[in-house]
C-alpha positions in Angstrom: -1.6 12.0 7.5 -0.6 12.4 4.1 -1.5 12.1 0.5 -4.6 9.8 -0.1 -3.2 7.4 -1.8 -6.4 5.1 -1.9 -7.7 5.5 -5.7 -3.7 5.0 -7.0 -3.4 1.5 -4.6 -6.6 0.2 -5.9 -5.8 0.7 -9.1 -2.6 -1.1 -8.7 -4.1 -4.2 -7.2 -4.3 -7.0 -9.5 -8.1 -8.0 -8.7 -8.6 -11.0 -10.7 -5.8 -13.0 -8.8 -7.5 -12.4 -5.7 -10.3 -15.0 -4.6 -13.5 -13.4 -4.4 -14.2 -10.8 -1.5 -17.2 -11.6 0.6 -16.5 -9.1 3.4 -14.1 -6.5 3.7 -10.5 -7.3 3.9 -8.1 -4.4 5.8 -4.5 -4.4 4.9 -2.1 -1.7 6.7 1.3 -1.5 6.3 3.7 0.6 7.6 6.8 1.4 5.6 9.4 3.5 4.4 10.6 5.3 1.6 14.2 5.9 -0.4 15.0 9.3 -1.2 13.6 8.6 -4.4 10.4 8.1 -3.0 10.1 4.4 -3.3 9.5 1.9 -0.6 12.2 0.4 0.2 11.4 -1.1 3.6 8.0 -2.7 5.6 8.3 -1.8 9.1 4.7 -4.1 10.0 2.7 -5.6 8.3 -1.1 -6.0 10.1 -3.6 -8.2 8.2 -4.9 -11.7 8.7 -5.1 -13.6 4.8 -1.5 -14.2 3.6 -2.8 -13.6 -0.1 -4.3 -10.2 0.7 -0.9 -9.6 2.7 0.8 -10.4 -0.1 -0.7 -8.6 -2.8 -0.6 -5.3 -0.7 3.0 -6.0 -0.1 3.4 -6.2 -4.2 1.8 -2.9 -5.0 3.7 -1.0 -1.8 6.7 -1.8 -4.3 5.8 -0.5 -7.3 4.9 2.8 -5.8 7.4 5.6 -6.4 6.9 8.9 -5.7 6.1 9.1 -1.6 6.7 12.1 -0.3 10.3 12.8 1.0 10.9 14.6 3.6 14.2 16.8 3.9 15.9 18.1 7.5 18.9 20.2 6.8 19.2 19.2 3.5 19.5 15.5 4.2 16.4 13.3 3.7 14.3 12.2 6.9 13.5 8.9 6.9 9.5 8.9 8.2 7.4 6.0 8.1 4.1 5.9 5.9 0.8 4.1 6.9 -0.8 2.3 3.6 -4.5 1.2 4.0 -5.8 -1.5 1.5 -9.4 -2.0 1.5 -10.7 -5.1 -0.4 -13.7 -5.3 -0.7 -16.6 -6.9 -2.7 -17.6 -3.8 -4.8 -13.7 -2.5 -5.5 -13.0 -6.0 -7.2 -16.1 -6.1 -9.3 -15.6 -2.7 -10.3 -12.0 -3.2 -11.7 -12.7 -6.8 -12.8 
């Protein structure tokens, strides 16, 4: 598991490009982080609308503090799950 990092990727989504939602749309990416913190590569991406796809790809890269993970002072390169959940109710609330 990790950090929930559901309330900082919705608030990174840029709703108003998105069509409108009539039924919930799940994006989940896998990925990993630099030792910065910042993804720097998608391991697999599983969701069916390219758009959706898209737009979770887009915020994945503008996050930047992940969690790193250090193993003898060297740091561990561990992948990270990112759900998106878009639904009907997110986009009208940050519309």
């Amino acid at each position: 598991n990790g950090p929930n990092l559901t309330p900082i990727l919705d608030s990174l989504i840029d709703w108003a490009t998105l069509p409108p939602i009539e039924e919930k749309i799940r994006v989940v990416l896998l990925v990993e982080a630099d030792k910065l913190g910042q993804v720097d590569s998608v391991l697999k991406i599983d969701g069916h609308s390219d758009i959706f796809n898209q737009e979770a790809l887009r915020v994945a890269r503008l996050l930047t503090q992940l969690p790193v993970i250090y193993k003898r002072g060297e740091p561990l390169r561990q992948p990270f799950v990112l759900r998106f959940d878009f639904t009907r109710e997110k986009q009208q609330q940050f519309l």
